[in-house]
C-alpha atoms as one frame of an Amber mdcrd trajectory, in Angstrom:
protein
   0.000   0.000   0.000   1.191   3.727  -0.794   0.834   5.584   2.351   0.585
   8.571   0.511  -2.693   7.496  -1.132  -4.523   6.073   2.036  -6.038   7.458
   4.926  -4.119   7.363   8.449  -6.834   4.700   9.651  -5.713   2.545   7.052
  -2.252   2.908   7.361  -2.858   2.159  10.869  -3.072  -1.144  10.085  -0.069
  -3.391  10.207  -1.383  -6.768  10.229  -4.778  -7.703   8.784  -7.237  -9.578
  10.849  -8.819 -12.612   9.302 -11.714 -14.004  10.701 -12.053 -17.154  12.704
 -15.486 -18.629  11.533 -16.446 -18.325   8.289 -19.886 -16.923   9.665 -22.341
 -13.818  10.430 -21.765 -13.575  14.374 -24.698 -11.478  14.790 -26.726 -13.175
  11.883 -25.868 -16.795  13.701 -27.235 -15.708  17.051 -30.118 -14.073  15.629
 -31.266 -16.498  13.021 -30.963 -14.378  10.117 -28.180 -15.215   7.010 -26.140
 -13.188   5.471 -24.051 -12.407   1.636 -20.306 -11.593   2.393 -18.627 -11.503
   5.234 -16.032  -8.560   6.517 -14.003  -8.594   9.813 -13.163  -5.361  12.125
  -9.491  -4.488  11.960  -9.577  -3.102  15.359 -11.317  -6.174  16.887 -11.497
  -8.834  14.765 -15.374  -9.311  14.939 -16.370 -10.969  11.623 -19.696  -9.762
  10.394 -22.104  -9.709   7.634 -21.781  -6.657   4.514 -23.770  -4.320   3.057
 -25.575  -6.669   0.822 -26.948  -8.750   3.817 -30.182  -7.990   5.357 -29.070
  -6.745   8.705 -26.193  -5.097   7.624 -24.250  -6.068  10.964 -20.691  -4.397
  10.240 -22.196  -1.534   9.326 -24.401  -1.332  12.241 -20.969  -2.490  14.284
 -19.305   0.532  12.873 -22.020   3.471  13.969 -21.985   1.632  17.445 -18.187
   1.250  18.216 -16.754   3.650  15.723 -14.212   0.992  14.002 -13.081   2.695
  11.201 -11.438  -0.056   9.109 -12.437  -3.560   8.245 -11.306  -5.599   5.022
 -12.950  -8.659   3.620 -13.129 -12.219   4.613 -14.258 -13.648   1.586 -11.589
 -16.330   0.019  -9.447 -14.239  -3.299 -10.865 -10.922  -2.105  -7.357  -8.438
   0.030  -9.094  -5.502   0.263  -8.976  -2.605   3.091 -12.538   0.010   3.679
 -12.048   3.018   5.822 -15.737   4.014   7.158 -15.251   7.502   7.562 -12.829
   8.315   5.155 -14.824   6.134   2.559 -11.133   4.843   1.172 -10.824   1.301
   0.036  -7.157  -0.507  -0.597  -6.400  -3.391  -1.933  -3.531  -4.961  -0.881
């Protein structure tokens, strides 16, 4: 990544989180299902996308003010910065 092209949030991060479980963990306890998956680079929580009905990493972002998560879907090494709407892939 050029750290001249990204925001500081990104750059922030030095080692990408993968997720654990290849699931929703708000979608599993909940009952609902989910699209893609995307995991929190500050803690790791893996969570559904956009294109999910509940929207859960969203949601996760507005409540705990995360800024970064990437994807966990298998091929896909790519970086989204909520608030400074900056994606990186990597």
């Amino acid at each position: 990544m050029d750290e001249q092209e990204v925001c500081s949030h990104i750059t922030a991060v030095k080692d990408v989180k993968l997720s654990k479980d290849y699931v929703c963990e708000e979608c599993i306890k909940h009952h609902t299902e989910w699209m893609h998956l995307r995991v929190c680079q500050t803690c790791g929580q893996t969570l559904c996308c956009d294109d999910s009905p509940q929207k859960h990493m969203t949601k996760h972002y507005h409540e705990s003010k995360h800024p970064v998560i990437s994807s966990a879907e298998p091929g896909e090494r790519w970086l989204w910065c909520y608030p400074d709407e900056v994606f990186v892939e990597y």
